[in-house]
C-alpha positions in Angstrom: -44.4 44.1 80.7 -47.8 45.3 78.8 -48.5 42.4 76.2 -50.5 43.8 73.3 -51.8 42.2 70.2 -51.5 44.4 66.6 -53.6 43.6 63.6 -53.7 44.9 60.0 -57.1 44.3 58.8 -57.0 44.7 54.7 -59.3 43.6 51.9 -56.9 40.0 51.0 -55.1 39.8 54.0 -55.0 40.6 57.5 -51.4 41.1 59.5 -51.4 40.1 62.9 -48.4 40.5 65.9 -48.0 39.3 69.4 -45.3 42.0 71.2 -44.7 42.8 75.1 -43.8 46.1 74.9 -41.1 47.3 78.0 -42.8 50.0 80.9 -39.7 51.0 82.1 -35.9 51.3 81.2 -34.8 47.8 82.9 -37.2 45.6 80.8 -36.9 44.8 76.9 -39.8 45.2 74.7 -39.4 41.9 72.6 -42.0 40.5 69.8 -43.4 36.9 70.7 -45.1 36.1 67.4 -46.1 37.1 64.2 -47.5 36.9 61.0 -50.4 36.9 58.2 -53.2 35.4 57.1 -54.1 35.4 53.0 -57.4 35.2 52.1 -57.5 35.2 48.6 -60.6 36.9 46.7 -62.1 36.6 43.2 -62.4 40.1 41.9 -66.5 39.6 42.8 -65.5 38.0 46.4 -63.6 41.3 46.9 -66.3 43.6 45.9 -68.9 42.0 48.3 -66.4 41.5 51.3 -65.5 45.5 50.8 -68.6 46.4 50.9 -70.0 44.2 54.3 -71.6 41.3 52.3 -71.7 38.0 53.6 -69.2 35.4 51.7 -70.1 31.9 51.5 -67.3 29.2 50.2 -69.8 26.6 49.6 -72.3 29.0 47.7 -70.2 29.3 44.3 -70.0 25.6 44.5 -73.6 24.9 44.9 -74.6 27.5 42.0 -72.1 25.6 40.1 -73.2 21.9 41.3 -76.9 22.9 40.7 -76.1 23.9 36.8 -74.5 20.9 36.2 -77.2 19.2 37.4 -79.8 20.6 35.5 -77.7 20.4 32.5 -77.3 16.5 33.4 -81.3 16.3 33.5 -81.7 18.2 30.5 -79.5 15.2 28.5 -81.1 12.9 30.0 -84.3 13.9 29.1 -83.8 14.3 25.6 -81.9 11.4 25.3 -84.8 9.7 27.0 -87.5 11.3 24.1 -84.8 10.1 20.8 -85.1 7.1 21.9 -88.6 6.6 22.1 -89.0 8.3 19.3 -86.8 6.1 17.2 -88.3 3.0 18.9 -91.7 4.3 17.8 -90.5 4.7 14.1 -91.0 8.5 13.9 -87.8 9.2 13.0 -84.3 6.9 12.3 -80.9 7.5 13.8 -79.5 9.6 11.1 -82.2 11.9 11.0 -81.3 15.8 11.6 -82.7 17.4 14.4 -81.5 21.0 14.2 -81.8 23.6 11.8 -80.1 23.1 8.8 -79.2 25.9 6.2 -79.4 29.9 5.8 -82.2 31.3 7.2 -83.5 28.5 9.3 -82.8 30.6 12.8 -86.1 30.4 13.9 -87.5 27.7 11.1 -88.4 25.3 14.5 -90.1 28.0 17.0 -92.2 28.6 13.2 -92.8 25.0 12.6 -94.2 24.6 16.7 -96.6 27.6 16.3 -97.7 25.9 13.1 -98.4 22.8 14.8 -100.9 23.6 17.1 -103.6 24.1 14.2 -102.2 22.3 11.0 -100.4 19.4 9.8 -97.1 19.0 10.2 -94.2 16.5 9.0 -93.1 13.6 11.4 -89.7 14.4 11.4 -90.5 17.9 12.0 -92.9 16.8 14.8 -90.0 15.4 16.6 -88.3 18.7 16.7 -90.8 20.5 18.0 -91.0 17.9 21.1 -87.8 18.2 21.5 -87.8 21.8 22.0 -90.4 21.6 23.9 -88.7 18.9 26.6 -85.9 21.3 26.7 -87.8 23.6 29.1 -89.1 21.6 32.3 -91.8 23.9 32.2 -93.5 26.2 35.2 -96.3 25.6 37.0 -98.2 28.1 39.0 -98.5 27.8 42.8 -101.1 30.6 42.7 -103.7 28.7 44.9 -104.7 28.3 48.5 -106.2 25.1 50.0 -109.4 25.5 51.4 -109.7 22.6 53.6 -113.0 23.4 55.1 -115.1 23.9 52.4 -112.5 20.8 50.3 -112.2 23.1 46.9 -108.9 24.5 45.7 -108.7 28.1 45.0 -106.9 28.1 41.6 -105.5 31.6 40.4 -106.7 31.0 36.2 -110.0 30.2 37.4 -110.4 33.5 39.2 -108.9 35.5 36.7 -111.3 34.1 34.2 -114.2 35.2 36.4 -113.2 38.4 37.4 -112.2 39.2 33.3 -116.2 37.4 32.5 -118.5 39.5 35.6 -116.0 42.6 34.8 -114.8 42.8 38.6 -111.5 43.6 40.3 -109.9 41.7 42.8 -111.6 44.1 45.7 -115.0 43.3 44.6 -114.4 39.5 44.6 -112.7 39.3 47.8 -115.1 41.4 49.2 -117.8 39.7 48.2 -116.4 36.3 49.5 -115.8 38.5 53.3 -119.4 39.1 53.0 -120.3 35.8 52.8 -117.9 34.7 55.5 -115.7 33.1 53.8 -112.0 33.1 55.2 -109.4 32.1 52.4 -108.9 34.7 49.7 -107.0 33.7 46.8 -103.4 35.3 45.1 -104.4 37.5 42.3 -102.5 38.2 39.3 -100.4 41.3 38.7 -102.3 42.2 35.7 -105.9 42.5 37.9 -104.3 44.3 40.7 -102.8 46.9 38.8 -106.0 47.5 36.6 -107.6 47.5 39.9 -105.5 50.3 40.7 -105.8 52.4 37.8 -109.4 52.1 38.1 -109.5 53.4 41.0 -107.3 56.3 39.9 -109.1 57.4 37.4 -113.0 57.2 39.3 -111.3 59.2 42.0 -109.3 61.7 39.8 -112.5 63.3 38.4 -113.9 64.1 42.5 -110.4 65.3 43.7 -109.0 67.3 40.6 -105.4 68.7 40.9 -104.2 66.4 44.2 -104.2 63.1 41.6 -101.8 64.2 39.0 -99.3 62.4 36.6 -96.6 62.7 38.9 -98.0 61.0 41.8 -99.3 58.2 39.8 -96.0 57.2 38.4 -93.9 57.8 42.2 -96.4 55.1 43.3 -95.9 52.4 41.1 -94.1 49.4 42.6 -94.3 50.7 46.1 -94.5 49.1 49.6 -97.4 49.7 51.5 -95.4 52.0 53.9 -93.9 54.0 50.9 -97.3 54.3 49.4 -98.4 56.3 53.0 -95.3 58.3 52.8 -95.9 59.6 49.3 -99.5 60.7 49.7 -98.7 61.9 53.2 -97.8 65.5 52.2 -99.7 66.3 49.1 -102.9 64.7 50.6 -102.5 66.5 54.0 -103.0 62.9 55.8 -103.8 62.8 59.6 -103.7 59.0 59.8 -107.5 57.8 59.8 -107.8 54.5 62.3 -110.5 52.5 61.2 -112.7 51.0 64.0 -113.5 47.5 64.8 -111.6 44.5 65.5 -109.3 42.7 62.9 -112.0 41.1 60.8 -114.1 44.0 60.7 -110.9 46.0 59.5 -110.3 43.9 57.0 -113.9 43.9 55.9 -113.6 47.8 55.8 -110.6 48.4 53.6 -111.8 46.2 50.8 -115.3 48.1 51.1 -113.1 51.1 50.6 -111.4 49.8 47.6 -114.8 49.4 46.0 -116.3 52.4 46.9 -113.4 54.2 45.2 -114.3 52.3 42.2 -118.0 54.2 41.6 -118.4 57.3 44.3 -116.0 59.5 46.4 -113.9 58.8 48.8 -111.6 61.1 50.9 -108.6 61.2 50.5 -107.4 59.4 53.5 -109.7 56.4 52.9 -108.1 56.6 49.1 -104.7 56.4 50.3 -106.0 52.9 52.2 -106.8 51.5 49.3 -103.6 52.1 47.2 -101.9 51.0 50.1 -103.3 47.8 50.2 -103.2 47.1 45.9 -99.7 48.0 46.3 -99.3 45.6 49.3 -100.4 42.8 47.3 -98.7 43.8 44.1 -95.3 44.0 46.3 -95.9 40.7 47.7 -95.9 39.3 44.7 -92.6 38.1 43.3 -91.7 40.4 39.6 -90.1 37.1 37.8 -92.9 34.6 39.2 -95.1 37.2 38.4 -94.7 37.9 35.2 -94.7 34.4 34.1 -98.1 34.2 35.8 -99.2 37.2 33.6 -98.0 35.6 30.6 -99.8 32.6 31.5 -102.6 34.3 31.9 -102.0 36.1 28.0 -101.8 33.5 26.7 -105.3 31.2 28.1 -107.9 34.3 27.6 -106.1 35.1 23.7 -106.1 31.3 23.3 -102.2 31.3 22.1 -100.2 27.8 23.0 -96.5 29.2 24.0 -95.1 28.6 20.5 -97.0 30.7 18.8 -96.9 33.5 21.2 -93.4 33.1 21.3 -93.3 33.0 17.3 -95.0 36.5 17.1 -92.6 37.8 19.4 -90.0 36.8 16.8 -92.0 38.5 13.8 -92.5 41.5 15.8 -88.8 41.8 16.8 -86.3 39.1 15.8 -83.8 40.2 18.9 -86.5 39.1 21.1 -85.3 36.4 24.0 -87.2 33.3 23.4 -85.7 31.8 26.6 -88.8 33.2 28.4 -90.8 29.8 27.3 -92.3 27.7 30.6 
């Protein structure tokens, strides 16, 4: 008797059957066992299983658990803030803290901006720390320990000397490698990317025709191995090795990106440097990112995050003003 096993593999369920099937005409084929296993899939579960994603039961459950939590914390902490707010007599238990009336939508975000350079009621005071305690806020982990020299190397602070000496993140880094210094901070998106453009546009007045419009926009928010492939064709590239051990390497690309800033470079040694501003750009997370930008906005125009989220509003009322941190 050959003993085989059958399965019927489909997206909810999967059939299975145990059968010894007869190899000649004095034996009985005969079925041992049989049956089927459910598994039963949200529409979304479905959809990932078909197409080979990984299901996790416990990781709807911990999405879930973790929004109740923060919604828990979020109570808390305005419960936390009415009460000391009544305790210190700036406001009673019956007063209103919402927006009462027609056109009051946004009478609270106006009221915060307000507050930052005029006076403002007491009761209306507590609203606008309440909406502020809503948001646990964001803080930047855009620095690197240095322990050897004992300073912190804080991403504002850079930014603000790079925007005040008029120098990209190349120029600082490389004058820091010159110095033989070893810890190079994060940069901000904003600095890399007008790093880049700078670039561009020195280089596109010595290599006319091979920088067009075209390339400039395939490049933008690619990895450092896409960046190669791109250029690879239109620039002709051979695949330049620069010489010299690892330091020395590195010493030589930033050189290259600030070369590119005020003389020619060939193409090549152009391509090196877009590869390595794209690098950093792509290493830096879009969402963490752009909050960093904003941050950024918002210190060097002098704007606390009520009023630049106010003239958001006046510019476009549909604006999201979930984006405060």
């Amino acid at each position: 008797m050959k003993r085989i096993l059958g399965l019927d593999l489909g997206t909810t369920s999967i059939g299975w059957a145990l059968v010894e099937e007869a190899e000649n005409e004095t034996e009985k084929s005969n079925i041992i066992k049989l049956g089927v296993r459910v598994n039963p899939l949200s529409v979304d579960e479905k959809t990932d299983f078909e197409k080979g994603r990984p299901l996790s039961t416990n990781a709807e459950r911990t999405l879930k658990r973790g929004a109740r939590r923060n919604l828990q914390r979020y109570k808390q902490r305005r419960e936390n803030l009415i009460e000391e707010l009544i305790e210190n007599s700036i406001i009673s238990k019956i007063t209103p803290l919402t927006e009462i009336g027609k056109h009051t939508t946004y009478q609270t975000l106006s009221i915060r901006a307000k507050a930052a350079n005029e006076k403002i009621e007491l009761e209306d005071f507590a609203r606008v720390l309440l909406t502020i305690n809503k948001k646990r806020g964001y803080k930047s982990s855009r620095k690197a320990s240095n322990d050897e020299e004992g300073v912190a190397i804080d991403g504002m602070s850079v930014a603000k000397e790079l925007y005040e000496r008029n120098i990209t993140p190349g120029q600082y880094v490389l004058e820091l490698l010159s110095q033989d210094k070893k810890y190079i901070p994060d940069f901000y998106r904003s600095d890399l990317k007008d790093e880049f453009d700078k670039i561009w546009n020195t280089q596109k007045d010595f290599h006319k025709g091979s920088l067009t419009d075209e390339l400039y926009d395939d490049l933008q928010g690619k990895a450092k191995a896409q960046t190669w492939a791109i250029c690879k064709q239109p620039f002709d590239l051979k695949g330049v090795t620069l010489k010299g051990n690892a330091k020395e390497q590195r010493f030589k690309k930033y050189e290259i990106r600030v070369n590119g800033l005020k003389q020619k470079i060939d193409l090549e040694h152009l391509t090196i440097a877009f590869q390595e501003i794209n690098n950093e750009l792509n290493n830096s997370s879009g969402y963490l990112g752009a909050i960093s930008d904003r941050s950024k906005e918002l210190y060097f125009n002098n704007l606390t995050v009520g009023q630049y989220l106010y003239e958001q509003i006046e510019a476009n009322p549909h604006t999201s003003s979930n984006s405060s941190k």
